[in-house]
C-alpha positions in Angstrom: 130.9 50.6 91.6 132.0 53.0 88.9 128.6 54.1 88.2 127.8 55.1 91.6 129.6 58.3 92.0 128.2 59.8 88.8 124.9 58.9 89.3 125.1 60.0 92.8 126.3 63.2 91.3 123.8 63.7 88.6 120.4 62.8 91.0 122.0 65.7 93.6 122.7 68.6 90.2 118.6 66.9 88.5 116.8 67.6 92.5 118.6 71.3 92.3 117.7 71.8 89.2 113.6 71.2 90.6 114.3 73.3 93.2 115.1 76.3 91.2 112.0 78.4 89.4 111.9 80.1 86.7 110.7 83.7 88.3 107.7 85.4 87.1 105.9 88.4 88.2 102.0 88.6 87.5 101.3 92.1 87.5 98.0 93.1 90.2 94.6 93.2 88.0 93.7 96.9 86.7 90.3 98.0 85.3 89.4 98.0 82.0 89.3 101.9 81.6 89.6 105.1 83.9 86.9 106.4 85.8 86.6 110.2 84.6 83.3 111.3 84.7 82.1 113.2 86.8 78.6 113.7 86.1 76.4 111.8 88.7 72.9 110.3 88.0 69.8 112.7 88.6 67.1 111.7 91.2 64.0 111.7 90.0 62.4 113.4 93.0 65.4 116.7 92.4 62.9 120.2 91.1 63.2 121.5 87.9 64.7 124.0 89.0 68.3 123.2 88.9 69.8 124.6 85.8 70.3 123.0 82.7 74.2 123.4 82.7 74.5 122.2 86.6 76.1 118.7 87.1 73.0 117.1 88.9 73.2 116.1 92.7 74.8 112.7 93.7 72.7 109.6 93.7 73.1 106.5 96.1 74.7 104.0 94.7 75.7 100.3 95.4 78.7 99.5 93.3 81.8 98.7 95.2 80.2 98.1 98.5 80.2 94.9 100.6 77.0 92.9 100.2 77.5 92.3 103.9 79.2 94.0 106.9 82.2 92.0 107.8 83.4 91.1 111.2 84.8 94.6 112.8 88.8 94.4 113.2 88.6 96.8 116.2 87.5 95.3 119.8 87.4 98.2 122.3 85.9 101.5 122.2 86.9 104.1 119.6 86.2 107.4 118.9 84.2 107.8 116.2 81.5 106.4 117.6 80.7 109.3 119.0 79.4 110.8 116.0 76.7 108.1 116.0 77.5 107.6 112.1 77.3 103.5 111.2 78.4 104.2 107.4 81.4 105.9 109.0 82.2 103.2 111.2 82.0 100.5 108.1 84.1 102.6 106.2 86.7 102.9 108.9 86.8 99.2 109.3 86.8 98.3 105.5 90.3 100.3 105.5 91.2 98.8 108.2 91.0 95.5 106.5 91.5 96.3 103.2 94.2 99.6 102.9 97.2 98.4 100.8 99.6 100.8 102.8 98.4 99.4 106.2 98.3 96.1 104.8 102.2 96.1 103.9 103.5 97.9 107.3 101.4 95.9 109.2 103.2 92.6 107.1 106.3 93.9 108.5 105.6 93.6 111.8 105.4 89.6 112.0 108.2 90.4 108.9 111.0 91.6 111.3 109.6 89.4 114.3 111.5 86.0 112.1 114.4 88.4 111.2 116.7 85.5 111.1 119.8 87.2 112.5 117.6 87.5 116.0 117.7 84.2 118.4 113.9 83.8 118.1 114.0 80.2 120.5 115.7 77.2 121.9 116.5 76.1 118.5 118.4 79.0 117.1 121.3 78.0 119.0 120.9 74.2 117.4 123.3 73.1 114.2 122.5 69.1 113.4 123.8 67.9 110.4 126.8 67.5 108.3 128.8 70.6 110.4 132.9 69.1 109.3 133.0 69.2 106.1 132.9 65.6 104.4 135.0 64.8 101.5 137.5 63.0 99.6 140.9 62.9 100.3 144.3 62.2 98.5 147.4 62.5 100.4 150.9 62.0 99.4 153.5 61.5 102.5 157.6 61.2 102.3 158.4 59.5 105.8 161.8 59.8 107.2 164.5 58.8 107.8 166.7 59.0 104.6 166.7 57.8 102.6 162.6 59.0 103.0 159.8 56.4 102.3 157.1 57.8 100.0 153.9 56.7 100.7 150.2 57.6 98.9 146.8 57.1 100.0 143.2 58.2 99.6 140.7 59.0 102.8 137.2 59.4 103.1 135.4 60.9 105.8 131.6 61.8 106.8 130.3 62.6 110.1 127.1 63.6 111.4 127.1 66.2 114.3 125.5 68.2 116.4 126.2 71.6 118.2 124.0 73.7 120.8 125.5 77.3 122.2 124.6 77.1 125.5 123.2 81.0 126.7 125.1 80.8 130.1 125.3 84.7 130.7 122.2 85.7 128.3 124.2 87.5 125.4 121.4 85.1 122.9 118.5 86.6 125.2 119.6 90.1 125.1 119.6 89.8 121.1 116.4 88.5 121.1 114.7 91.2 123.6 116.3 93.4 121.2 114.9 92.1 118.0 111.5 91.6 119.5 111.7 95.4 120.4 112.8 96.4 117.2 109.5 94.4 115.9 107.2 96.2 118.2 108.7 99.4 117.5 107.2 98.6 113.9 103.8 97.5 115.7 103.9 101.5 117.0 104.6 102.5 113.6 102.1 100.7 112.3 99.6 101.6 114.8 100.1 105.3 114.2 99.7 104.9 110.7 96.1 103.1 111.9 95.0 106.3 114.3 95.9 108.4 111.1 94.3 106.8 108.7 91.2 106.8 111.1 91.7 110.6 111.3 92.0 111.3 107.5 88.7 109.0 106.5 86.7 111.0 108.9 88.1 114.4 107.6 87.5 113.6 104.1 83.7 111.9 105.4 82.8 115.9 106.9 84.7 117.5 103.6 82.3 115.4 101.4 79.1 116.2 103.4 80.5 120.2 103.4 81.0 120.1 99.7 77.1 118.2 99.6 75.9 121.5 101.5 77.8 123.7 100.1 76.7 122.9 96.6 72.6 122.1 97.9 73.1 125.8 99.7 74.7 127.4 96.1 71.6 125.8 94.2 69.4 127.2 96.9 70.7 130.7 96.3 70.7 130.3 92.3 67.0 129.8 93.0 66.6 133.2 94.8 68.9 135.1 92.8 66.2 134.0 89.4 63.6 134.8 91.6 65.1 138.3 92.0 66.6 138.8 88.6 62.7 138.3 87.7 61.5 141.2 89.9 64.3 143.7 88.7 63.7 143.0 85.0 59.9 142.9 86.0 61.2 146.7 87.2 63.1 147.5 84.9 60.6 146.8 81.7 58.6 149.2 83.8 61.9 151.6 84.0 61.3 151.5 87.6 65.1 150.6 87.9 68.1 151.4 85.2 69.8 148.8 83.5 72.6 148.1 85.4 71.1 146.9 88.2 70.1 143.7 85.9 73.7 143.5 84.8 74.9 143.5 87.8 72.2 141.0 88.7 72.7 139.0 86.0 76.6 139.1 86.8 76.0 137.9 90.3 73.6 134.3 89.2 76.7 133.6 86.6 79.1 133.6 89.2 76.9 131.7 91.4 76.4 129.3 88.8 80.0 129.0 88.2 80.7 127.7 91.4 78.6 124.4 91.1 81.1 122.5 88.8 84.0 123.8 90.6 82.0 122.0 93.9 81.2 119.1 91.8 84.6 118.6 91.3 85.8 118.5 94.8 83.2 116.3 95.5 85.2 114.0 92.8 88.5 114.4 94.1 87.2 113.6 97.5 85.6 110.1 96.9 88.4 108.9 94.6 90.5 109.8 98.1 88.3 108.0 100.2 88.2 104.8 98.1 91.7 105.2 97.7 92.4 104.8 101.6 89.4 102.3 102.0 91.5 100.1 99.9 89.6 100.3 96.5 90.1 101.4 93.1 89.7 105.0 93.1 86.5 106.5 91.2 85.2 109.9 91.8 81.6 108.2 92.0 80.2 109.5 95.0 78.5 106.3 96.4 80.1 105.4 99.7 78.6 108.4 102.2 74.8 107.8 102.1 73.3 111.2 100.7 70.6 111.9 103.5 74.1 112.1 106.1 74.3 115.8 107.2 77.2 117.4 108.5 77.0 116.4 112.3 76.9 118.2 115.9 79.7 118.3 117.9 79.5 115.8 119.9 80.5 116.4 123.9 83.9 116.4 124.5 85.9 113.9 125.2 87.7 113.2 128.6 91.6 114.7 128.4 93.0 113.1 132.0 96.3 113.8 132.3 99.5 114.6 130.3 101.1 111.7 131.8 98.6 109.2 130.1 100.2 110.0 126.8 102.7 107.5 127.6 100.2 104.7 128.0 97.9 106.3 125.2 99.5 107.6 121.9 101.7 105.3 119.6 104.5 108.1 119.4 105.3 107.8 123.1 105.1 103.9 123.5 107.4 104.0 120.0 109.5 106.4 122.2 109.8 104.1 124.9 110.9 101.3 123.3 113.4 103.2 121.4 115.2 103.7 124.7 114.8 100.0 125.5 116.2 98.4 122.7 119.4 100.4 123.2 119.7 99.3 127.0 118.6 95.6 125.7 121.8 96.5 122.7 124.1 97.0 125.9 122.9 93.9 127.8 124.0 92.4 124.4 127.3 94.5 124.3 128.1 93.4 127.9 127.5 89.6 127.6 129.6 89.4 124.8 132.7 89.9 126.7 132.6 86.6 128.3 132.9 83.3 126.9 130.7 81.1 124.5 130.0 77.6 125.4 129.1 74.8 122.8 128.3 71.5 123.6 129.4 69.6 120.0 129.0 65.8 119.4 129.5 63.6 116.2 128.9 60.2 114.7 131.0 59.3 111.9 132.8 57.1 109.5 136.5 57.2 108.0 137.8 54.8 104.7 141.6 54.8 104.0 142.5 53.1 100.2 140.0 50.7 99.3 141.2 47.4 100.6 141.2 48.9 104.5 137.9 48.2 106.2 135.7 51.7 107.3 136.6 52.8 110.4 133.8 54.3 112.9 134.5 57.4 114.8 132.8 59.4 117.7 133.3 62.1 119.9 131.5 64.7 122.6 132.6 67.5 124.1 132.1 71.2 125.0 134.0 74.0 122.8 134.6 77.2 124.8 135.8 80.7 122.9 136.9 83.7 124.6 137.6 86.7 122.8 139.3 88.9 125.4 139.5 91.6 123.3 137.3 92.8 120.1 137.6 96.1 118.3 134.0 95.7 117.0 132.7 95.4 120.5 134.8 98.1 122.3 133.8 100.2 119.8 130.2 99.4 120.5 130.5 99.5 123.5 131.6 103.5 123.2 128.6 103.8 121.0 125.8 102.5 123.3 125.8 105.2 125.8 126.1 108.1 123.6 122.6 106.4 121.8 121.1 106.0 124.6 121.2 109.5 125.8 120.2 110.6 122.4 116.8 108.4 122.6 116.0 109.5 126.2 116.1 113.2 125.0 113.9 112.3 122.0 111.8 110.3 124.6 111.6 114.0 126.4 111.0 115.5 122.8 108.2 113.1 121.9 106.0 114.0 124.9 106.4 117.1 124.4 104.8 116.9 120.9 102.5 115.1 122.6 101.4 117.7 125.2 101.3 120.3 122.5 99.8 118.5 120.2 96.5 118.0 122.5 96.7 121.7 123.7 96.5 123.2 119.9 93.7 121.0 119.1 91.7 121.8 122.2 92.5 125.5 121.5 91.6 125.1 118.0 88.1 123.6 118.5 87.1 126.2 121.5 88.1 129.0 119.2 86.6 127.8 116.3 83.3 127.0 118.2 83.1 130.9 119.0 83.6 132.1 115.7 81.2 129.5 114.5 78.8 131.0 117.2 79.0 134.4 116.2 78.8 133.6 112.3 75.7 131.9 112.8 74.7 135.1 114.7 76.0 137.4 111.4 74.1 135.1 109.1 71.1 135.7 111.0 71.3 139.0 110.7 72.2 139.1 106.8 69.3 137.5 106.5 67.4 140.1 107.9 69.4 142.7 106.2 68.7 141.5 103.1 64.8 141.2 103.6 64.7 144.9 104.4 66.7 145.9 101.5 64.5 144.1 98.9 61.5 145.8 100.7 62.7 149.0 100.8 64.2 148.5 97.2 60.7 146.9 96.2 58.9 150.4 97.4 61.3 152.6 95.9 63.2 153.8 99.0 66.7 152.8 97.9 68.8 151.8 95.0 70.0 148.2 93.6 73.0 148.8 95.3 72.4 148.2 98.6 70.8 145.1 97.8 73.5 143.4 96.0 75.7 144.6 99.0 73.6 142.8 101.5 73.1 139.3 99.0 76.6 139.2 98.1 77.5 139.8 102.1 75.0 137.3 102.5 76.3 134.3 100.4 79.6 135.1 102.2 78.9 134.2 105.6 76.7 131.3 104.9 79.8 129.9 103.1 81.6 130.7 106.3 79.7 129.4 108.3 79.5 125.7 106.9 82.9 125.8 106.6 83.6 126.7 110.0 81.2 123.9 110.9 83.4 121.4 108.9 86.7 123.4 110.7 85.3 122.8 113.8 84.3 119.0 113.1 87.8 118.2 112.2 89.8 119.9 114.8 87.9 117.8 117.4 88.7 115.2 115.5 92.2 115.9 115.6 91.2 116.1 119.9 90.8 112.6 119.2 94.0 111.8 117.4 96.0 113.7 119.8 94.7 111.9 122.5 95.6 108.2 120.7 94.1 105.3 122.0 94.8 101.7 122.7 91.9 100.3 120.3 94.6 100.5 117.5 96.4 97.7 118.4 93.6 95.3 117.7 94.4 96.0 113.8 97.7 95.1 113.9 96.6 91.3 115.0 94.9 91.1 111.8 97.5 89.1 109.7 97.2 88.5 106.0 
């Protein structure tokens, strides 16, 4: 009988001792070295041409691409479809799936919806188990009257109990409806940090393709320039022309030829940004946008409807709404509080006094009922709520009227850059021709170097112009798109880990 209480006592500190783990943290696996170079692998079918200096054109390239397309995480409709691109699409998904930023908010969504401070069923409200405290006893009495009667005694007590709060005027449901809006709330977050991430992949899809033709058009017009640094030292051997037109000449293919590892290098940066958000290690290998994509046509655009179907559309307005919400759900809360709490409590137990007295059973059921009439915590609250929720209606009011101006500038954006796109086409066009009929009259003797250069270096200008306004133009419809939101984004945020 001696040996039961320690042993009792050492089995209970030996099973805590199992519970507790040492703690270790494996750091996440890292390659074996950096991934700096920038050079890309030649294709056999590229012309002689390109200089010797030049980084070569990017190759296609397998590594670091699914063998297989996995299952798409989006349902519905989205909007990149519309540029008829399947690479893109896969790419989009892939981050979807696979984005370590996306995958930690999206955690916290199912995260805060077991916050354990929120009623999240029946059972919250449920205690069983040893709720009195059970123990051990000694107890040491003088009983009157004088002269007193000291007595001494041990007791022992255990009981087993159960208590459920019973949610009579809804103060437990108002919590909850107030933590599952708060979790929501992060599924908006979350789902604008989807519709952006959506945005940025295509953006940095058309800046890779612009970079492409912006460094095949700068090769393109290395080529012509040797072609006519030819004919002017042809020209000049036959002091048809004066020397400085072949320095400035020769000036003009340096410069030209300056620009390609300066293009190369943007091209870098922007795949090690795009494997970045598709979830991967980044490497400036450019092996993710198939090289025979071009930079697309706009495609029609897309239906605006209404400024009111913002609300329904964009995750900054539904985030909005159920900011104002979970304050009206807080006062709900607030309001319940004020009235009593009902628990019904119940017990089955046992009581030993000394050791020669027999153990005495005990049980009991009832319902406990508290009534704070007053609480400085609440009141205070309760001054609070109002105030807040005034505050989150005007920044209800505020957010839609980002939203509104937020579609407007994009839809202003993309109509004003299609015109200028329009009419640099229309100047290209024309430096084109400008510069034919200066080489020719240059070529019979008719006019100086000078007005050649004037018209190339004019030339090269608004050819640059005009791809990048192409690429300008691309993006701000694009950003039609974001502005516009979307419901599809939702389906990401089922994806758990």
């Amino acid at each position: 009988m001696r040996l039961r209480f320690p042993l009792a006592l050492l089995v209970m500190f030996c099973s805590g001792c199992e519970l507790v783990h040492p703690v270790v943290v494996k750091p996440p696996p890292a390659p074996g070295r950096y991934s700096t170079a920038v050079d890309l692998r030649t294709d056999p079918s590229q012309p002689p041409s390109v200089p010797g200096d030049v980084i070569p054109p990017p190759q296609p390239s397998n590594e670091g691409v699914p063998e297989q397309p996995a299952e798409r995480v989006t349902k519905e409709a989205v909007w990149w479809s519309s540029f008829a691109d399947p690479a893109l699409d896969t790419a989009i998904q892939e981050c979807f799936r696979n984005n370590l930023i996306l995958r930690d908010v999206r955690g916290l969504i199912y995260e805060n919806q077991l916050d354990p401070t929120v009623p999240q069923g029946w059972w919250y409200p449920l205690q069983v188990g040893i709720i009195n405290p059970a123990g051990l006893r000694h107890f040491n009495a003088n009983i009157p009257p004088a002269p007193a009667t000291q007595i001494e005694y041990n007791i022992a007590t255990a009981d087993f109990g159960v208590a459920y709060q019973v949610d009579l005027f809804g103060n437990l449901a108002a919590q909850r409806s107030a933590g599952l809006n708060f979790a929501e709330q992060q599924r908006q977050l979350t789902e604008g940090r989807v519709q952006d991430l959506a945005l940025r992949i295509t953006q940095v899809w058309f800046d890779i393709l612009e970079a492409r033709a912006l460094r095949d058009l700068t090769l393109r017009q290395i080529d012509h320039n040797k072609e006519l640094l030819r004919l002017i030292r042809a020209r000049f051997e036959q002091h048809l022309t004066p020397r400085l037109a072949v320095l400035q000449q020769e000036q003009l293919l340096v410069n030209l030829e300056s620009q390609v590892p300066l293009i190369s290098t943007r091209n870098a940066l922007l795949n090690s940004e795009l494997k970045s958000l598709l979830g991967r290690v980044p490497s400036p290998t450019d092996d993710v946008v198939p090289l025979e994509r071009q930079l697309p046509d706009l495609p029609p655009p897309p239906e605006l409807g209404t400024p009111g179907d913002l609300n329904v559309n964009t995750p900054e307005m539904r985030l909005a709404e159920l900011r104002v919400a979970e304050v009206e759900h807080r006062i709900n809360a607030n309001r319940a509080s004020w009235l009593p709490t009902i628990q019904l409590v119940g017990s089955v137990g046992a009581a030993k006094i000394g050791l020669s007295e027999p153990i005495l059973g005990q049980s009991f059921a009832g319902i406990n009922l508290t009534w704070a009439l007053f609480d400085g915590r609440r009141f205070t609250e309760h001054l609070q709520l109002p105030m807040q929720l005034a505050r989150r209606e005007v920044q209800y009011q505020l957010a839609l009227n980002t939203a509104i101006g937020r579609v407007q500038d994009a839809v202003v954006q993309e109509e004003n850059e299609a015109t200028s796109l329009r009419s640099l086409r229309t100047q290209v066009q024309l430096g084109r021709q400008l510069l034919d009929e200066a080489k020719r009259l240059f070529e019979q003797g008719h006019s100086d170097y000078l007005t050649v250069l004037t018209a190339m270096t004019n030339l090269v200008g608004l050819e640059r112009a005009s791809l990048q306004a192409q690429r300008l133009l691309l993006n701000h419809r694009v950003a039609v798109y974001r502005s516009l939101g979307g419901t599809w984004s939702r389906d990401v945020t089922l994806k758990r880990e």
